[in-house]
C-alpha positions as CSV (number, residue, x, y, z in Angstrom):
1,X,55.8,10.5,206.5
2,X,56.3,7.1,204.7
3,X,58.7,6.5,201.5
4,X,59.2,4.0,199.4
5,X,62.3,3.4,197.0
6,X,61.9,2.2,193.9
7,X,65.1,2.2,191.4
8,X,65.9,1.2,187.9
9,X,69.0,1.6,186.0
10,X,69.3,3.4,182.3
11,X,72.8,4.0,180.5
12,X,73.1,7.4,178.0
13,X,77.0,7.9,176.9
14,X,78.1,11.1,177.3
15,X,82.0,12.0,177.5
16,X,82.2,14.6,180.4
17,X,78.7,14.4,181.3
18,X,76.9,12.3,183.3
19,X,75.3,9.4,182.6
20,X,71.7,8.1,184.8
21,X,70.9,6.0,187.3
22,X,67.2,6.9,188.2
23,X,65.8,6.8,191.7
24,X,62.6,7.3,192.2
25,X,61.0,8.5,195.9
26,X,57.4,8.5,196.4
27,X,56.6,11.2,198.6
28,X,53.7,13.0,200.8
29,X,50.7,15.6,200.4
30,X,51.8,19.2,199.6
31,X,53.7,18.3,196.2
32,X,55.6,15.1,195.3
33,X,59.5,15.3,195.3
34,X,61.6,13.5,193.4
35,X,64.8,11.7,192.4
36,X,68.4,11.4,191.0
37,X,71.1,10.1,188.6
38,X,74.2,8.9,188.1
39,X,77.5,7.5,186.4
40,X,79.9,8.5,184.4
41,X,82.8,10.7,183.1
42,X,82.5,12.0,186.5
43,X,81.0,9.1,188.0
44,X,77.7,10.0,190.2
45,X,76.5,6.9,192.5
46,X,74.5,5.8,195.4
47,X,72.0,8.8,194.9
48,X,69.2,9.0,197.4
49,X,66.9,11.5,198.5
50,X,64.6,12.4,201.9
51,X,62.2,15.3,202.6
52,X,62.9,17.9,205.2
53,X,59.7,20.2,205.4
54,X,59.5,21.8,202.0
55,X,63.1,20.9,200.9
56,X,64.0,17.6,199.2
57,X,68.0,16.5,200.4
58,X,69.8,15.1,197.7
59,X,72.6,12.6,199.1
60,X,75.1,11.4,196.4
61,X,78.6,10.2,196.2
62,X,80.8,11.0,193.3
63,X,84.6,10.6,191.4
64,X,86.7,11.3,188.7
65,X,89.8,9.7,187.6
66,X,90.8,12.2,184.9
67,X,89.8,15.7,186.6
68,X,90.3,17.9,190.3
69,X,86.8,19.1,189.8
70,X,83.5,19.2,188.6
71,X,80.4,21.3,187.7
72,X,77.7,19.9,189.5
73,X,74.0,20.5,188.9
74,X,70.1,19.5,189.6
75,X,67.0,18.8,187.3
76,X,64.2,18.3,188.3
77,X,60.9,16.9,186.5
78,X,57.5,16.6,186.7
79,X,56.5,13.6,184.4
80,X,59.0,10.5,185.1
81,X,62.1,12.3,183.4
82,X,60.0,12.9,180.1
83,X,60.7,16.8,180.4
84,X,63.8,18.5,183.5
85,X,61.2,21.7,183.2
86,X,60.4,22.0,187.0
87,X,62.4,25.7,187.6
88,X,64.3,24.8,190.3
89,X,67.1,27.1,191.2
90,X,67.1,27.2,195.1
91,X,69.9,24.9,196.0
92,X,72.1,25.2,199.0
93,X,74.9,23.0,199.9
94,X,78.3,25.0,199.7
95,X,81.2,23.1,197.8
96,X,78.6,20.3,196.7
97,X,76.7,22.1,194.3
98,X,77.0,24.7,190.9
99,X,80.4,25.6,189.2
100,X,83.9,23.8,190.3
101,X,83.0,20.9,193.3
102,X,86.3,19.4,194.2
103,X,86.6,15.7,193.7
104,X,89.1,13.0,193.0
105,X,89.6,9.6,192.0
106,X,87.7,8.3,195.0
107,X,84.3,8.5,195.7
108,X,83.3,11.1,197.7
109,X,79.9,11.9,199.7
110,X,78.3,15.1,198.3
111,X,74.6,16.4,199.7
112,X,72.5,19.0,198.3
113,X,69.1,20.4,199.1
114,X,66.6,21.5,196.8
115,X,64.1,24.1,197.9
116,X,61.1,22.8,196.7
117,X,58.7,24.9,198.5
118,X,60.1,28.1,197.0
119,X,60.7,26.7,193.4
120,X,57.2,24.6,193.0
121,X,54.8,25.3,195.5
122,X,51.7,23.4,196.0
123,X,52.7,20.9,193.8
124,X,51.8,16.8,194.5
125,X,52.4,14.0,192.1
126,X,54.0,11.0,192.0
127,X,55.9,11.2,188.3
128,X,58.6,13.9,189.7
129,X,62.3,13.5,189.6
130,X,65.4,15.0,190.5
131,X,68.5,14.5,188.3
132,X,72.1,15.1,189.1
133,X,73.9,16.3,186.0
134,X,78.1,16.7,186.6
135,X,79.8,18.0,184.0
136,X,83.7,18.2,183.8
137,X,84.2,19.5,180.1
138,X,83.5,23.3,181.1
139,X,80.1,23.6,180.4
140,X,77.6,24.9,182.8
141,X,74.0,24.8,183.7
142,X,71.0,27.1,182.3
143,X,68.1,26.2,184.3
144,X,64.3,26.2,182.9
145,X,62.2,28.8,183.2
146,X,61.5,32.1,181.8
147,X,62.8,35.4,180.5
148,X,61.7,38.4,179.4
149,X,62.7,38.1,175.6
150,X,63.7,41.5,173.5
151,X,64.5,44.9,174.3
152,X,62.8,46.4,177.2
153,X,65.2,49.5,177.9
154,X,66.4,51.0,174.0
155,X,63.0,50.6,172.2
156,X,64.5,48.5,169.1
157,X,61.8,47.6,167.1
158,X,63.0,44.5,165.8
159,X,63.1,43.4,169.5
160,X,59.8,43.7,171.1
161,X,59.6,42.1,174.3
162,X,57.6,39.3,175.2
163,X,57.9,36.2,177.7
164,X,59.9,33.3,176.8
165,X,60.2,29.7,178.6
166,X,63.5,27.8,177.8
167,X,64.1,24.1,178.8
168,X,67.1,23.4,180.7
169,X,70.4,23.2,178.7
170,X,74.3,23.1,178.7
171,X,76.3,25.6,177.3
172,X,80.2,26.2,176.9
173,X,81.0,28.2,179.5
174,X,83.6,30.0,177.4
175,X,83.4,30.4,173.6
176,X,85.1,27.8,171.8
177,X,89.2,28.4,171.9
178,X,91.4,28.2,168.6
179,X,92.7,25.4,170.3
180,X,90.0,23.9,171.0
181,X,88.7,24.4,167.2
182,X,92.1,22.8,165.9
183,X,91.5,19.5,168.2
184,X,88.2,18.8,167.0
185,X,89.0,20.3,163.0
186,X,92.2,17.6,163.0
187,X,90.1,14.6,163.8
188,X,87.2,15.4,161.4
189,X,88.7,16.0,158.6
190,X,90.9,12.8,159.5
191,X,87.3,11.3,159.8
192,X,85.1,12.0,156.8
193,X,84.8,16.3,157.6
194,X,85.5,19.2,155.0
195,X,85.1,22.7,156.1
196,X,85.1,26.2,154.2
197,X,87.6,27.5,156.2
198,X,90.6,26.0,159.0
199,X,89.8,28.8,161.2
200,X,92.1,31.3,162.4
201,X,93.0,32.6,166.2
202,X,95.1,35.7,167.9
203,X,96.5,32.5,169.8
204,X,95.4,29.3,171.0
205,X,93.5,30.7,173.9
206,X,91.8,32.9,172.2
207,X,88.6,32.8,170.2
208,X,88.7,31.0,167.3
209,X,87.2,33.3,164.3
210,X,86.6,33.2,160.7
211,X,84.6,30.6,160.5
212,X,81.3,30.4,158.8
213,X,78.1,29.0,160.2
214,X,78.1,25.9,158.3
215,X,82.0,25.6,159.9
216,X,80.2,26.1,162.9
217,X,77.4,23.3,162.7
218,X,80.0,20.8,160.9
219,X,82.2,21.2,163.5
220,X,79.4,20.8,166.8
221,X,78.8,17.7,165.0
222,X,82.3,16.4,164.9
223,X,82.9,17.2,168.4
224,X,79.7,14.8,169.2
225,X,80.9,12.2,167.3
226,X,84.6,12.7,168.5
227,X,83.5,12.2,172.3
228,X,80.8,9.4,171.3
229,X,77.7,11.4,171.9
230,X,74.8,11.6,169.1
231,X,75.0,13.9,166.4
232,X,72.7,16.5,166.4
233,X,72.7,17.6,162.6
234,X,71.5,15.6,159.6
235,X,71.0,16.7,155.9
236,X,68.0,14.6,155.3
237,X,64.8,15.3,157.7
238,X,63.5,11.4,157.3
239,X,67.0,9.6,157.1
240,X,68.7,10.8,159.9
241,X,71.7,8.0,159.9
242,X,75.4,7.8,159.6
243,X,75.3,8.6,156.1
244,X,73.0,11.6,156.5
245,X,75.3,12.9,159.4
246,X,76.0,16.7,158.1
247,X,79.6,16.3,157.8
248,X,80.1,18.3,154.1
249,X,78.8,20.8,151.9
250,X,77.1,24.1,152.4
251,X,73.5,23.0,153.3
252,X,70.9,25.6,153.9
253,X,68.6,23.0,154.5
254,X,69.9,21.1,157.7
255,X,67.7,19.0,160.3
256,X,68.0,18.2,164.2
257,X,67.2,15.1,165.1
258,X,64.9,14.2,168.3
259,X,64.7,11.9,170.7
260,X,61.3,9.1,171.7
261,X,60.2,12.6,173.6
262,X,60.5,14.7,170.9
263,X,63.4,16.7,172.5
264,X,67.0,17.2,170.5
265,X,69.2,14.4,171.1
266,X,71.9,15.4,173.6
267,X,74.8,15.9,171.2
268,X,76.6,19.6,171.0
269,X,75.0,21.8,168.9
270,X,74.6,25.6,168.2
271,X,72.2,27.3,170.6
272,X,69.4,29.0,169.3
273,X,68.4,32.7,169.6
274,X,66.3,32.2,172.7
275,X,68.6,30.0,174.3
276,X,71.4,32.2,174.1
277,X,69.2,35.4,175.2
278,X,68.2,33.2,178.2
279,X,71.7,32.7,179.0
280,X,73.2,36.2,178.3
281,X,70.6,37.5,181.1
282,X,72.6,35.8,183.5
283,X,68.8,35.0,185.8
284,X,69.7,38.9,186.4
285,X,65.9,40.2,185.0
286,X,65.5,43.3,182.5
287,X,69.6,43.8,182.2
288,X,71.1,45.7,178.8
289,X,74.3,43.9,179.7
290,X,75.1,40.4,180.7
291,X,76.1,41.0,184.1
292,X,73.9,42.2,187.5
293,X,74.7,45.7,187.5
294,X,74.3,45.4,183.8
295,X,73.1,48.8,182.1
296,X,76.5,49.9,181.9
297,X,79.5,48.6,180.1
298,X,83.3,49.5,180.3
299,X,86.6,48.2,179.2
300,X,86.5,46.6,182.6
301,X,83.6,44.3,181.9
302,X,83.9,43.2,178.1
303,X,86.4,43.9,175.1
304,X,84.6,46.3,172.6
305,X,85.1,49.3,170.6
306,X,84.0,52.6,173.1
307,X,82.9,55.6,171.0
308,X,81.8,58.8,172.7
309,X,77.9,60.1,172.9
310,X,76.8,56.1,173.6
311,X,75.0,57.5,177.7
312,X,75.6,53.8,179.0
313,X,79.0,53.4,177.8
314,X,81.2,54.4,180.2
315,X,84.7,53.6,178.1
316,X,83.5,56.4,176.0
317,X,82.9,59.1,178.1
318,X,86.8,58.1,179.0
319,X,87.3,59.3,175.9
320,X,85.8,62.7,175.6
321,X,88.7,64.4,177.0
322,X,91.1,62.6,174.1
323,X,91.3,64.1,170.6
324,X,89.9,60.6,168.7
325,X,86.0,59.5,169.2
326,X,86.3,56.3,169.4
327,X,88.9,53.0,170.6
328,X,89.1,49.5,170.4
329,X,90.2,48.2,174.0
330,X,93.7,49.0,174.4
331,X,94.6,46.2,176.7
332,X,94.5,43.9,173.1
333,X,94.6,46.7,171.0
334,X,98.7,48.2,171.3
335,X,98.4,49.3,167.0
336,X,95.1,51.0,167.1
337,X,95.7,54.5,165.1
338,X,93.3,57.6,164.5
339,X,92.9,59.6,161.3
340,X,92.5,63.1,161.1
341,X,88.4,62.9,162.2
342,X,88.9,61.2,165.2
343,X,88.0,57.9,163.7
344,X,90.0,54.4,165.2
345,X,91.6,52.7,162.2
346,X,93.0,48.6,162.4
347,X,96.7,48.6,162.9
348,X,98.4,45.2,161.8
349,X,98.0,43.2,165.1
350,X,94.2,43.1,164.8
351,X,92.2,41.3,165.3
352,X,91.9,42.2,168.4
353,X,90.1,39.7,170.3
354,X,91.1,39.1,174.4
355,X,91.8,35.3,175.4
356,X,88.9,33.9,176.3
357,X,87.2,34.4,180.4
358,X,89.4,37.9,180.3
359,X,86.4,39.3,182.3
360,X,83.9,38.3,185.2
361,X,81.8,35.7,184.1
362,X,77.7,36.6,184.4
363,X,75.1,35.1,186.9
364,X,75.3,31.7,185.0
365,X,78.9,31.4,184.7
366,X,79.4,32.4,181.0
367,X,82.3,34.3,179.9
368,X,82.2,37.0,177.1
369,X,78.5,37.1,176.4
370,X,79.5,40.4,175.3
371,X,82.0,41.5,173.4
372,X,85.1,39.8,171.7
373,X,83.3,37.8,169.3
374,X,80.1,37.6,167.9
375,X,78.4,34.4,168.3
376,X,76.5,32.0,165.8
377,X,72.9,30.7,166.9
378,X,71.0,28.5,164.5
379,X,68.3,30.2,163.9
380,X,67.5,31.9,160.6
381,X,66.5,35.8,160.8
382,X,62.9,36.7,160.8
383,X,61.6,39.7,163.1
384,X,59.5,38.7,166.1
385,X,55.8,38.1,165.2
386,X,54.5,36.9,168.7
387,X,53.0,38.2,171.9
388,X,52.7,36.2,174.8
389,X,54.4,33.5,176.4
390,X,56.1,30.9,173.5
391,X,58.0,27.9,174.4
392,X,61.4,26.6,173.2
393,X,60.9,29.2,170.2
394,X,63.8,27.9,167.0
395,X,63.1,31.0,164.9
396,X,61.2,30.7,161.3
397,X,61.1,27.4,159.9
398,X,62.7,28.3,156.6
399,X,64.7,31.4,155.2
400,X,63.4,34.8,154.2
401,X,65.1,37.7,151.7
402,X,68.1,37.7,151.9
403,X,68.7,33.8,153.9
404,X,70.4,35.1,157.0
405,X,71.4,33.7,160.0
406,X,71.4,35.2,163.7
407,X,74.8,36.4,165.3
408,X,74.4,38.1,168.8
409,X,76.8,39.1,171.3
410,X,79.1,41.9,169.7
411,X,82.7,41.5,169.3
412,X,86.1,43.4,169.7
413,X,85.2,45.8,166.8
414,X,81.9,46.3,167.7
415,X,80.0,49.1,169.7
416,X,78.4,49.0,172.6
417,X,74.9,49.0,171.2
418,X,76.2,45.2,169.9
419,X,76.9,44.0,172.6
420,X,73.9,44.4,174.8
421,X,71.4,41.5,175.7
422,X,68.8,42.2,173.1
423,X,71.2,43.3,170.1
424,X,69.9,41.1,166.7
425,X,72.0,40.9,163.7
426,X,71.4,39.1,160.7
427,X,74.4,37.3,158.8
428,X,74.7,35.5,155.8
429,X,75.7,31.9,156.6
430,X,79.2,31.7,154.7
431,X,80.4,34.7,155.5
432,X,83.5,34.2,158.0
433,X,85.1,37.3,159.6
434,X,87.4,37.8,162.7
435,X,84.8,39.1,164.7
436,X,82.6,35.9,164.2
437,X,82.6,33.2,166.8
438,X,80.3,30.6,168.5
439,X,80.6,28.2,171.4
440,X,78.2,25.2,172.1
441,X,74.8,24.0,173.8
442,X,73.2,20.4,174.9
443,X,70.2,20.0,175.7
444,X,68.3,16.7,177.8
């Protein structure tokens, strides 16, 4: 087999993520493997890349002055880094790859290899590439491909089930802290930001909630400019510059901007309906919950509220042997009280949300897909009107009656029906509740 190199070097900014170096390896008959990137916030380097049978070995070196560790991650395309839409998810190299790579302020020698053969079979061209993405501001990787969109197990009818292919993305691996919040809230409105609400929080590692979903896109945008990435939201759809940058107001009307390739540009954002569904599933198939074993859900896995007579949750058949129905977790819930029917009431400690990552993450490494909070997504409601396969789907393109907005997810005062994969619930954008959350996606 014969290879030839060929590299050029592109800068993208991008605080905690990457930035490129692009190699580009021309390789033989069955398919055409690919390349690499570099640089940055952790700082990839010195990427190369050889062909053992149907696996491509990625080589790279890799630092970072400011953390212990890193989460590390491959891309892979098919037309010279246009689209990262090859679905490659067969990776080995243990400690070099996926969530938490150690790494210090030295460079360090880091291999991976792809398994090509199993990912993209019979597949040869010359415009492939690999990408190394490392990421050390806690978000993690959900790869391309598809899912099986909707409800496949319940029969909910405003979830029929069809098949669904998502480009690759980041997201927050947990949802966004109070903390966090109040870092990003002090410097935008110190920079040119007003928001409907401060937000509130149990404490600073938990959730942040009441916040409304123009908090929410205000505040993606803020953390973009804050960390010197592109801003993703604009309030005019043909002047997309700094003084279009949605940074006040209630806007119903809000634009994303794109990229030369007709992609979103790279900033944080909210994710949309699909995206999150995608990364609820966890890669774990037909699932009701967001976890392997997932068409179950107890106390153990996700902070909800159990009520008895619900077959797949388990919390409440605890609770058929107690004199009340129903019961918000009580490992965050110490003031819960019950009325004379059984029924759970709010004691003064509520809300009761759990700090953030109390539970296993899912097959993806995202904490509290279910439960705790519900979660913004930037669609606007409309019920499913496709069949087949769609691609990247962004909901309807403008508001029906009444002009709602998705939440999914469930949260702390929520039943188990909320909190399963396909669960769909309309919102009014300015509403703001303690059981309201989000956290944040980038795309490439």
């Amino acid at each position: 087999m014969k290879t030839k190199l060929i590299a050029e070097i592109r800068n993208h900014g991008a605080h905690g993520v990457t930035r490129t170096i692009w190699a580009i390896l021309l390789l033989c008959p069955l398919w055409l493997a690919t390349t690499l990137t570099a640089q940055a916030a952790p700082w990839v380097t010195n990427v190369t890349t050889s062909v053992s049978g149907t696996n491509v070995i990625i080589n790279y070196f890799m630092s970072d002055i400011n953390f212990h560790s890193a989460n590390v991650y491959v891309l892979v395309s098919p037309d010279s880094g246009t689209n990262w839409t090859v679905p490659a998810t067969n990776f080995s190299g243990a400690g070099n790859f996926g969530p938490g790579v150690l790494l210090n302020g030295n460079l360090m020698n880091y291999t991976v290899s792809w398994n090509a053969g199993t990912d993209w079979p019979y597949h040869y061209t010359t415009n492939c590439r690999v990408r190394v993405v490392a990421c050390d501001n806690g978000m993690v990787m959900i790869p391309a491909g598809y899912y099986n969109r909707g409800d496949a197990l319940d029969g909910e009818s405003d979830a029929p089930t069809n098949s669904v292919f998502i480009n690759p993305f980041l997201m927050d691996s947990n949802l966004v802290s109070y903390s966090q919040w109040q870092t990003v809230y002090n410097w935008a409105t110190a920079n040119g930001y007003s928001f409907d609400n401060p937000g509130s929080g149990k404490a600073a590692n938990h959730p942040v909630q009441t916040v409304n979903w123009f908090d929410a896109m205000k505040w993606c945008n803020a953390r973009s400019e804050m960390e010197g990435v592109p801003p993703v939201y604009y309030t005019n759809s043909t002047t997309m510059d700094n003084t279009t940058i949605y940074r006040t107001g209630d806007f119903d009307a809000v634009y994303m901007k794109t990229n030369a390739n007709g992609m979103v540009v790279n900033g944080y954002r909210l994710p949309t309906e699909a995206e999150w569904e995608k990364a609820a599933r966890g890669g774990f198939g037909v699932v009701r919950f967001p976890w392997s074993s997932g068409n179950n859900i107890t106390w153990f896995s996700a902070n909800y509220e159990a009520k008895i007579g619900i077959v797949y949750d388990q919390s409440g058949s605890y609770l058929a042997g107690e004199l009340h129905q129903d019961s918000y977790d009580p490992s965050f819930a110490n003031d819960q009280t019950w009325d004379g029917q059984g029924i759970v009431h709010w004691g003064p400690n509520a809300p009761y949300t759990g700090p953030v990552g109390s539970f296993l993450a899912n097959g993806y490494g995202l904490f509290d897909m279910a439960g705790n909070v519900n979660e913004w997504c930037w669609d606007w409601y409309g019920a499913y009107t496709t069949s087949g396969t769609v691609t990247n789907p962004t909901g309807p393109s403008s508001a029906g009656t009444p002009a709602n907005r998705i939440t999914r997810g469930g949260s702390w005062a929520d039943l188990a029906t909320a909190a399963r994969c396909a669960a769909r619930w309309q919102v009014a954008p300015n509403t703001s509740t303690n059981t309201i959350g989000f956290r944040c996606v980038r795309g490439f």
